[in-house]
DSSP file (Angstrom, degrees, kcal/mol; ACC not computed):
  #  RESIDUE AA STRUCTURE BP1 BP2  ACC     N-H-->O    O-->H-N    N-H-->O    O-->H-N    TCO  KAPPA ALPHA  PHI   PSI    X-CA   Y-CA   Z-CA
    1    1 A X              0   0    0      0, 0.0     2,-0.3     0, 0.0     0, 0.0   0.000 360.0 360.0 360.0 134.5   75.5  -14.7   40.7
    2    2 A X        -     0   0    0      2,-0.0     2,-0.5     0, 0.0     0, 0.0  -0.897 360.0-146.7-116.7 141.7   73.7  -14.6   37.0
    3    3 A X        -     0   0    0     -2,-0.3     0, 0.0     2,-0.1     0, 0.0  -0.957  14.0-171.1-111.3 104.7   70.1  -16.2   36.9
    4    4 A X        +     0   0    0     -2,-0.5     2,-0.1     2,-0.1    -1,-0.1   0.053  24.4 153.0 -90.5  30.9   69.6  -17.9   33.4
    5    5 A X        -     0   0    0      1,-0.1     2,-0.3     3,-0.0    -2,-0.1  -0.310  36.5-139.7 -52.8 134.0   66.1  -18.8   33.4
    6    6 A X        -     0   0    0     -2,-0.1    -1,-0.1     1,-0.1     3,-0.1  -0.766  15.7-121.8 -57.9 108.9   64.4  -19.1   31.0
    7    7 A X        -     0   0    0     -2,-0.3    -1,-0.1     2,-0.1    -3,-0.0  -0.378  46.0 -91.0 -91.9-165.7   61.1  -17.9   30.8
    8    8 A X        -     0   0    0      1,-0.2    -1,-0.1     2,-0.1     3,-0.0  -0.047  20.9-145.7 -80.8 178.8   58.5  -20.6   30.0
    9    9 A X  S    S+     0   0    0      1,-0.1    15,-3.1    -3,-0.1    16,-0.4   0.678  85.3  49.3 -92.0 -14.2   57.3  -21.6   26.5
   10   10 A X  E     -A   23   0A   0     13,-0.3     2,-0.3    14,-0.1    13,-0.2  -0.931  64.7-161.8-133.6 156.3   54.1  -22.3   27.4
   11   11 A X  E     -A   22   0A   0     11,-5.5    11,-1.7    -2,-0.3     2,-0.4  -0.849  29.6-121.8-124.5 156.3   51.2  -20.2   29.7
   12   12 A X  E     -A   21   0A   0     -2,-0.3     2,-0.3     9,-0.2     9,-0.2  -0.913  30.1-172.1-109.5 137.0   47.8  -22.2   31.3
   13   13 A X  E     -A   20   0A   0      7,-2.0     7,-2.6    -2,-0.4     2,-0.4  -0.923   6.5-162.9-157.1 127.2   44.9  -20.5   29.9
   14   14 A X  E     +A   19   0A   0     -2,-0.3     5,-0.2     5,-0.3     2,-0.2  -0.923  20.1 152.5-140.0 137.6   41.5  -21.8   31.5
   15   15 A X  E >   -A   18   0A   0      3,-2.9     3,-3.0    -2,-0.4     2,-0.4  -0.901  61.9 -57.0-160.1-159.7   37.9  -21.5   30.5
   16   16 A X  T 3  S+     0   0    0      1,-0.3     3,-0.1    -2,-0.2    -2,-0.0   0.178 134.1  51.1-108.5  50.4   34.8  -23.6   31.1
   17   17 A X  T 3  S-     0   0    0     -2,-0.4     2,-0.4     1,-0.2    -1,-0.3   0.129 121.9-115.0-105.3  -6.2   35.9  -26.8   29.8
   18   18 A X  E <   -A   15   0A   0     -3,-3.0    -3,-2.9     2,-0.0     2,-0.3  -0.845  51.9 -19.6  94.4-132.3   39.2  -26.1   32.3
   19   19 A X  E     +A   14   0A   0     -2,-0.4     2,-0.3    -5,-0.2    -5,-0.3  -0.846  54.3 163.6 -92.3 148.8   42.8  -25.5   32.0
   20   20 A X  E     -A   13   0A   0     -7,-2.6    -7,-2.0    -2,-0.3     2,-0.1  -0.904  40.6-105.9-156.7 152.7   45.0  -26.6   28.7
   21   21 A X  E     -A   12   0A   0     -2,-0.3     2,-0.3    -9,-0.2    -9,-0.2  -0.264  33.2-172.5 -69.1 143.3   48.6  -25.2   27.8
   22   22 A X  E     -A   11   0A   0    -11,-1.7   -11,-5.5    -2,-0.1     8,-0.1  -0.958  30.4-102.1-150.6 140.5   49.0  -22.7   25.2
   23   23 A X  E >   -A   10   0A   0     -2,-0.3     3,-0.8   -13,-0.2   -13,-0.3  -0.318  24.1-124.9 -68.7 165.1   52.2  -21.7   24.0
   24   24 A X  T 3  S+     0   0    0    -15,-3.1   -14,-0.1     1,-0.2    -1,-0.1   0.519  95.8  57.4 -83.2   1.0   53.6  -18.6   25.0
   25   25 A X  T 3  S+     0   0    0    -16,-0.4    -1,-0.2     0, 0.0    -2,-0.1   0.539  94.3  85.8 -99.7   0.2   54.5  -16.4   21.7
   26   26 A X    <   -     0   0    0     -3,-0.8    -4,-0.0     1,-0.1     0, 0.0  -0.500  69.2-135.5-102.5-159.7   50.7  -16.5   20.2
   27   27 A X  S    S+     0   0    0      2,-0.1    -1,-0.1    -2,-0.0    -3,-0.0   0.783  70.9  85.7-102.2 -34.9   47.5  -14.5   20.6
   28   28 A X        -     0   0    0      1,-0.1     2,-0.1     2,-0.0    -2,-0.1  -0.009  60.2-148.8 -64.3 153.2   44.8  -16.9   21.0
   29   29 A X     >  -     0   0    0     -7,-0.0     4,-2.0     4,-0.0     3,-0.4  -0.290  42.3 -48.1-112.5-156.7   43.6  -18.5   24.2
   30   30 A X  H  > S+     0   0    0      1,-0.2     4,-3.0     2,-0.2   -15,-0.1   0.775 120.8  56.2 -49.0 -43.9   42.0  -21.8   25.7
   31   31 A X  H  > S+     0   0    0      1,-0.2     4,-0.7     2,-0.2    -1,-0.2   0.842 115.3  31.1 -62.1 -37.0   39.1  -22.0   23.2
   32   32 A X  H >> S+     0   0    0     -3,-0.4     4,-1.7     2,-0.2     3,-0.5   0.850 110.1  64.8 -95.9  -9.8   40.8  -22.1   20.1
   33   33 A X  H 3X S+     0   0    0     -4,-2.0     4,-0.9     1,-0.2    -2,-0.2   0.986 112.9  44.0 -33.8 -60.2   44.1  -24.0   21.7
   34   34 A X  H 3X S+     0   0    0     -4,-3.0     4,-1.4     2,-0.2    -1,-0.2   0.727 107.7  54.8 -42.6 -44.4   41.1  -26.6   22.1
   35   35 A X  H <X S+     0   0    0     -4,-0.7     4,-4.1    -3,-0.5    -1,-0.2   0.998 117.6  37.2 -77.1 -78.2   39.7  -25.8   18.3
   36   36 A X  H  < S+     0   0    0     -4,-1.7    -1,-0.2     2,-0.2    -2,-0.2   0.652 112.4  55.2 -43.8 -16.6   43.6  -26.8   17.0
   37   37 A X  H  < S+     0   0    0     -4,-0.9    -2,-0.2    -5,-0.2    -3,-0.2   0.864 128.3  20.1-106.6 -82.4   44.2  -29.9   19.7
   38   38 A X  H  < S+     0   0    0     -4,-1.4     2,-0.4    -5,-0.1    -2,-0.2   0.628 108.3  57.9 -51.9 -29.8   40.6  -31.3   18.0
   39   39 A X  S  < S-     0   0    0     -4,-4.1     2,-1.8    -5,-0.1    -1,-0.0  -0.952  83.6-117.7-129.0 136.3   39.4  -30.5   15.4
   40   40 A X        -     0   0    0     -2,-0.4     2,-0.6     1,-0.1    -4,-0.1  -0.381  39.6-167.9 -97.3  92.8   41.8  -31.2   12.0
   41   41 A X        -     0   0    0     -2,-1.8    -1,-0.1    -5,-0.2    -5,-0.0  -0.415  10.5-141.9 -77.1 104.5   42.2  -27.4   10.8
   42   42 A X        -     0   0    0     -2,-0.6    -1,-0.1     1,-0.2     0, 0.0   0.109   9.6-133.7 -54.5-169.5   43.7  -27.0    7.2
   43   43 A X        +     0   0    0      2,-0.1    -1,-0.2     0, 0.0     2,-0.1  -0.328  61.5 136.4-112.0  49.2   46.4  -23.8    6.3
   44   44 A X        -     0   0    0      0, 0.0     2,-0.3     0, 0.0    -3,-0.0  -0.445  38.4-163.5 -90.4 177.4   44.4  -23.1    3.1
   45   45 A X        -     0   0    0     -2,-0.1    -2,-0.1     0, 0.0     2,-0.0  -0.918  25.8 -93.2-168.5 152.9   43.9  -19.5    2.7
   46   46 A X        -     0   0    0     -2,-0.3     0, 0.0     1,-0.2     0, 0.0  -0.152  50.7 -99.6-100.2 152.9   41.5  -17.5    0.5
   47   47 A X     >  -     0   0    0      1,-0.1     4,-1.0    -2,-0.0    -1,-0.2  -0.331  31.4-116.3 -67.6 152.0   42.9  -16.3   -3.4
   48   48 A X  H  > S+     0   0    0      2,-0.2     4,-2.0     3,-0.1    -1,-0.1   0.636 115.1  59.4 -35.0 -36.4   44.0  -12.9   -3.5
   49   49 A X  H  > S+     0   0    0      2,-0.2     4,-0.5     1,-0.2     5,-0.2   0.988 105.1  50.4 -65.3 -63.0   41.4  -12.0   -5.9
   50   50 A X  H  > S+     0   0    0      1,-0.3     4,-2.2     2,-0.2    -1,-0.2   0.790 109.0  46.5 -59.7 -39.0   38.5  -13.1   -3.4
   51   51 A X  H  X S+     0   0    0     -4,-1.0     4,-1.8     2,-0.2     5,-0.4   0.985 117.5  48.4 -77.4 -56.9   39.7  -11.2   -0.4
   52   52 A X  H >X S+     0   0    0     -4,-2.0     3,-3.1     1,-0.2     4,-0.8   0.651 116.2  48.0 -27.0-104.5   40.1   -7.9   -3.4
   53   53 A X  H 3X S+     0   0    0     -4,-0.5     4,-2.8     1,-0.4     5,-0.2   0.418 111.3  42.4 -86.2 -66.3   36.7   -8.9   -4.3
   54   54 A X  H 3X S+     0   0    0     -4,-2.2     4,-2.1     2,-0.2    -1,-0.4   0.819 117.1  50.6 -51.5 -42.3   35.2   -9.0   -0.7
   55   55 A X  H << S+     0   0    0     -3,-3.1     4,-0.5    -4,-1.8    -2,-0.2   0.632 111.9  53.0 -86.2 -31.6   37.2   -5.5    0.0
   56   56 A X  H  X S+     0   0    0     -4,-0.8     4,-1.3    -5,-0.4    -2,-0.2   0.905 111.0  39.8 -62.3 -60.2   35.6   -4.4   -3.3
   57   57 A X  H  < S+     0   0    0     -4,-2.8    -2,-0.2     2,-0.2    -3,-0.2   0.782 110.7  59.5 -84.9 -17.9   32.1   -5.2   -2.3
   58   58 A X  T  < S+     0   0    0     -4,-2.1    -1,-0.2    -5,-0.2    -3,-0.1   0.941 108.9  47.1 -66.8 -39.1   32.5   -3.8    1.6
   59   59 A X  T  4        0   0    0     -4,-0.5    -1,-0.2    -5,-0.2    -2,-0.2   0.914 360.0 360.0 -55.2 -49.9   33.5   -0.3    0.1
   60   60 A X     <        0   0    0     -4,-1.3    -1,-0.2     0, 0.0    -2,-0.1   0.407 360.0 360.0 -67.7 360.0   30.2   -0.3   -2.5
């Protein structure tokens, strides 16, 4: 006898607004699940140069 479960795709991740689904391959939990599910969150992302820049001035 073979068991081909699956496991699941998603984990319940609770804080104190309550429970909400999060999938199961990321890192983040209930609060930012919440962040994504509300609030309309670009994919922009910072120039190379500025993150150099920033990496520049941390060092100084």
């Amino acid at each position: 006898m073979t068991l081909s479960s699956k496991p699941p795709r998603t984990r319940t991740e609770s804080d104190s607004m309550g429970t909400i689904e999060v999938a199961s391959d990321v890192y983040w939990g209930a609060q930012t699940q919440r962040s994504l599910v509300h609030f309309t969150i670009g994919n922009d992302r910072m120039p190379r140069e500025v993150i150099r820049a920033l990496g520049i001035l941390k060092k100084a």
